[in-house]
C-alpha positions as CSV (number, residue, x, y, z in Angstrom):
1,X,130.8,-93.0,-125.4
2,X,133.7,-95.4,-123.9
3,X,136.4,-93.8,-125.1
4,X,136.9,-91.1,-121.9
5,X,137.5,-94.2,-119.7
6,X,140.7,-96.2,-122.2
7,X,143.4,-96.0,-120.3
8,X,145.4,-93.0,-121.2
9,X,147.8,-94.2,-123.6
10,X,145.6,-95.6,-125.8
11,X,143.2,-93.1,-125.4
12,X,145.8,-90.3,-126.5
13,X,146.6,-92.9,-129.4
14,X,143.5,-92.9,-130.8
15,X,142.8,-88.8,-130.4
16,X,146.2,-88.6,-132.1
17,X,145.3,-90.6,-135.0
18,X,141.8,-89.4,-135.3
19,X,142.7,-85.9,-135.0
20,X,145.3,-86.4,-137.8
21,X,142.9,-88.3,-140.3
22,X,139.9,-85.5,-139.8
23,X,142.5,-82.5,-140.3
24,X,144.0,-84.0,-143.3
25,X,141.5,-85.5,-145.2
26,X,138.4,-83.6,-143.6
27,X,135.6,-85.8,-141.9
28,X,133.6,-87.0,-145.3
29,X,136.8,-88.2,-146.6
30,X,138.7,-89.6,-143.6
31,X,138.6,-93.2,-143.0
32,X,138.5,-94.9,-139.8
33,X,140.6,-98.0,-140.9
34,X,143.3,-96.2,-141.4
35,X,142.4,-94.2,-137.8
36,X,142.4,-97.6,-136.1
37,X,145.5,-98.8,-137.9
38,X,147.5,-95.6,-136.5
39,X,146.1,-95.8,-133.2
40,X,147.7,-99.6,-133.5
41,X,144.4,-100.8,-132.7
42,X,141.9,-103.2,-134.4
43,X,138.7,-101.2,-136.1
44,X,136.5,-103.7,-134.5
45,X,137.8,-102.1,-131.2
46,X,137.6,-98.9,-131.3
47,X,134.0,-99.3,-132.0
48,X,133.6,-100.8,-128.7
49,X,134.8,-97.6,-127.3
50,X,132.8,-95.6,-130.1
51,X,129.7,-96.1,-131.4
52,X,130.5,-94.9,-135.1
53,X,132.4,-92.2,-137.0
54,X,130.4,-89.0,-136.1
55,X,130.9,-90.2,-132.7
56,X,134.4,-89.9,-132.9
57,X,134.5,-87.0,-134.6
58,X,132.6,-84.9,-132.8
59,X,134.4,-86.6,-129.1
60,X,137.6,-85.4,-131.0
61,X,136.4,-81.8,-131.7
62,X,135.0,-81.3,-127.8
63,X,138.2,-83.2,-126.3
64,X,140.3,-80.7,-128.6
65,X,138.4,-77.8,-127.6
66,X,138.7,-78.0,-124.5
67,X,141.7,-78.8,-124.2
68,X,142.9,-75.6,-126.1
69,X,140.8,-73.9,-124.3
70,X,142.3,-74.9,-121.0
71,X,146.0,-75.7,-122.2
72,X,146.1,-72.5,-124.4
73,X,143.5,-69.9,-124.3
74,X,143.5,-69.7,-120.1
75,X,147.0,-69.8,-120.1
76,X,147.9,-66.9,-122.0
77,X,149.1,-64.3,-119.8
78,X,146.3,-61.1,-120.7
79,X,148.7,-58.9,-118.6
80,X,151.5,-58.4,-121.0
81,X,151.1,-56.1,-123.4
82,X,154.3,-56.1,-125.3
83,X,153.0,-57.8,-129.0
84,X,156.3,-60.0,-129.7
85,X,156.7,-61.4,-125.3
86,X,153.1,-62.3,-125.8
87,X,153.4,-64.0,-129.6
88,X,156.5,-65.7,-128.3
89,X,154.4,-67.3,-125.4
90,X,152.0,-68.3,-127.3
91,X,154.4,-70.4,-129.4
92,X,155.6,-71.5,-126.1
93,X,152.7,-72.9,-125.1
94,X,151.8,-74.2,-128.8
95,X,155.6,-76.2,-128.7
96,X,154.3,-77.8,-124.9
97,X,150.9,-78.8,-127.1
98,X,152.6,-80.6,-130.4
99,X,154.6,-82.9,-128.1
100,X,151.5,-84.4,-127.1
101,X,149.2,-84.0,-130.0
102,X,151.4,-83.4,-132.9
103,X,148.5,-81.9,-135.3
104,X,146.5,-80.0,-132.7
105,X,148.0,-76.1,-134.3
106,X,145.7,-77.8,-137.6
107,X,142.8,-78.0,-134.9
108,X,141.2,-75.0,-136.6
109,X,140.4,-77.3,-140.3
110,X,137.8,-79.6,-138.2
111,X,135.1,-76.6,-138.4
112,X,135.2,-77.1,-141.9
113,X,131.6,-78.0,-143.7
114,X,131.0,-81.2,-144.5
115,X,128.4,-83.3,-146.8
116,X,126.8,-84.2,-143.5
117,X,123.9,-81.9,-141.6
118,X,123.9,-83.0,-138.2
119,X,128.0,-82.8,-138.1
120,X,127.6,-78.8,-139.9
121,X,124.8,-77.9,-137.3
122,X,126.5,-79.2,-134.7
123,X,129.3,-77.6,-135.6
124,X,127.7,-74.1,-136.3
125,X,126.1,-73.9,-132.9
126,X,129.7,-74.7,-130.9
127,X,132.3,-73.5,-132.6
128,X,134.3,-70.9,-131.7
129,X,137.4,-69.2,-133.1
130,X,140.6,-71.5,-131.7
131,X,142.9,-70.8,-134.6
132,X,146.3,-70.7,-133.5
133,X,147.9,-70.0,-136.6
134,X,145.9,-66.6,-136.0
135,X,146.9,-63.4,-133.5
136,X,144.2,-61.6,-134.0
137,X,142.9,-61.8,-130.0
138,X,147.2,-61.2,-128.8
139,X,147.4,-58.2,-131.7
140,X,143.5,-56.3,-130.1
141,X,145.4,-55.9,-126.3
142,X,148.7,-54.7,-126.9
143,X,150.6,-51.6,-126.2
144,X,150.5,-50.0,-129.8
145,X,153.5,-46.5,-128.4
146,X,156.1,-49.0,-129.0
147,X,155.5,-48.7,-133.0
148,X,157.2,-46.2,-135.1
149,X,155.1,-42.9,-135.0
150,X,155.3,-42.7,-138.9
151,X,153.4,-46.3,-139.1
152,X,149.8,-47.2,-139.7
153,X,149.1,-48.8,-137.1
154,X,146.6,-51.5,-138.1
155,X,148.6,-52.1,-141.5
156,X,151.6,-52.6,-139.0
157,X,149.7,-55.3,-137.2
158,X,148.2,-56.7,-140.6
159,X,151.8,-57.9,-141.8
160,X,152.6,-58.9,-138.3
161,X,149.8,-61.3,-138.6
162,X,150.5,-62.6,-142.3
163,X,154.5,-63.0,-140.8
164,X,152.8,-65.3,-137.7
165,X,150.6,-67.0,-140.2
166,X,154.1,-67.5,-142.3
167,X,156.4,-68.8,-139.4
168,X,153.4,-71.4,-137.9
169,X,153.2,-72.9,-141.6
170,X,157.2,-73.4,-141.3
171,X,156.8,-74.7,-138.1
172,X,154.0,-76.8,-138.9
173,X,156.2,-78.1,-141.9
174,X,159.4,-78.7,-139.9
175,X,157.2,-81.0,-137.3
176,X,156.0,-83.4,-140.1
177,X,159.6,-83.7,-141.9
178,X,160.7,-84.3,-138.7
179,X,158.2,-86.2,-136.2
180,X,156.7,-84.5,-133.0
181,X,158.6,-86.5,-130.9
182,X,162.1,-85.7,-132.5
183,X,161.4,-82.4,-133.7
184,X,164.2,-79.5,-132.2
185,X,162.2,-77.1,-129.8
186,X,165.1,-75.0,-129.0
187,X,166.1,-74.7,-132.3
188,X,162.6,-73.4,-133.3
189,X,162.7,-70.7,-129.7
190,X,166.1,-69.4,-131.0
191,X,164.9,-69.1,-134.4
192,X,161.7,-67.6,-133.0
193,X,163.8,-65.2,-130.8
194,X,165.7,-63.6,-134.2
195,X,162.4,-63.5,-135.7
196,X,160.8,-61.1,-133.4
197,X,164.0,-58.7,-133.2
198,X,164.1,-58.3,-136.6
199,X,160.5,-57.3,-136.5
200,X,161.3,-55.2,-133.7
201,X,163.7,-53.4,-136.0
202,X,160.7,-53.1,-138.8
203,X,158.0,-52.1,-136.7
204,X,159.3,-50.4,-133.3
205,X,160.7,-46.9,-132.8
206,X,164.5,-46.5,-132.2
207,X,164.2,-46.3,-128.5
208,X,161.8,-49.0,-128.2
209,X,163.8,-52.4,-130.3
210,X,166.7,-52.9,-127.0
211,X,163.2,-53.1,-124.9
């Protein structure tokens, strides 16, 4: 595998495009002409940097992975405990990742089965759970006093999670009407930012929504 030592412009070109192809049309159906031809490469090239199309993909789903894992995952701060502080750095961080790889919050569809065995096995034995467009992980370590005392808890955080799930599909939408690169971040913080105080309002005791 070649495609580690491209220089990195045209190796981010190519992990763009591929990453784009195998999220949208899922790796039996994604073609890797039309992976070349956004990468603004020749086909006959990129196979000179990889060997054939499960190569890619699976290079993709590592490089991705990692990166995530390094970009995101490590860099969530496990100290705070306040739900919307934490959800709203992890859009942070998620808004720093689109600007480089504009389909990475999608990264989540390339675990999906497949008509091939050796990409499903693979797949089965490293995957892990990097959906961003799920809370799950930020909802398990929070400080649960600042909610209403009259609330289920866990149906509280249930709707919290179908309202993050809601607001990363608008995001998501408003990056491919308007292009990663031209997209309004602070736009999306402020919007973000009157999101969570009007959950605050739902979901948090009096005393607890000026906090």
């Amino acid at each position: 595998m070649n495609i580690s030592k491209l220089d990195e412009e045209r190796k981010l070109a190519i992990l763009n495009a591929a990453l784009k192809e195998f999220v949208t049309k899922g790796y039996d159906a994604a073609s890797t002409n039309i992976i070349a031809k956004e990468a603004g490469i020749s086909k006959a090239l990129m196979f000179h940097y990889v060997e054939n199309k499960q190569e890619l993909f699976l290079f993709v789903y590592r490089y991705f992975k990692q990166l995530l894992d390094e970009h995101y995952y490590q860099k969530l701060d496990t100290r705070e405990q306040e739900l919307f502080s934490k959800l709203r750095q992890s859009y942070l961080l998620q808004i720093d990742l689109i600007r480089q790889y504009p389909a990475i919050l999608e990264f989540d569809k390339l675990t999906e089965p497949t008509n091939s065995h050796v990409i499903n096995e693979i797949l089965l034995h490293e995957n892990q759970q990097n959906n961003l467009a799920e809370c799950s992980a930020i909802l398990d370590t929070i400080d649960e006093s600042h909610f209403r005392k009259e609330l289920d808890k866990n149906i509280c955080k249930q709707f919290i999670t179908w309202a993050n799930i809601g607001f990363t599909t608008q995001i998501l939408q408003e990056i491919k009407r308007s292009g990663a690169d031209s997209f309004d971040s602070e736009k999306i913080i402020e919007h973000l930012d009157a999101y969570f105080d009007e959950l605050r309002k739902i979901f948090y005791s009096p005393l607890e929504k000026m906090n």
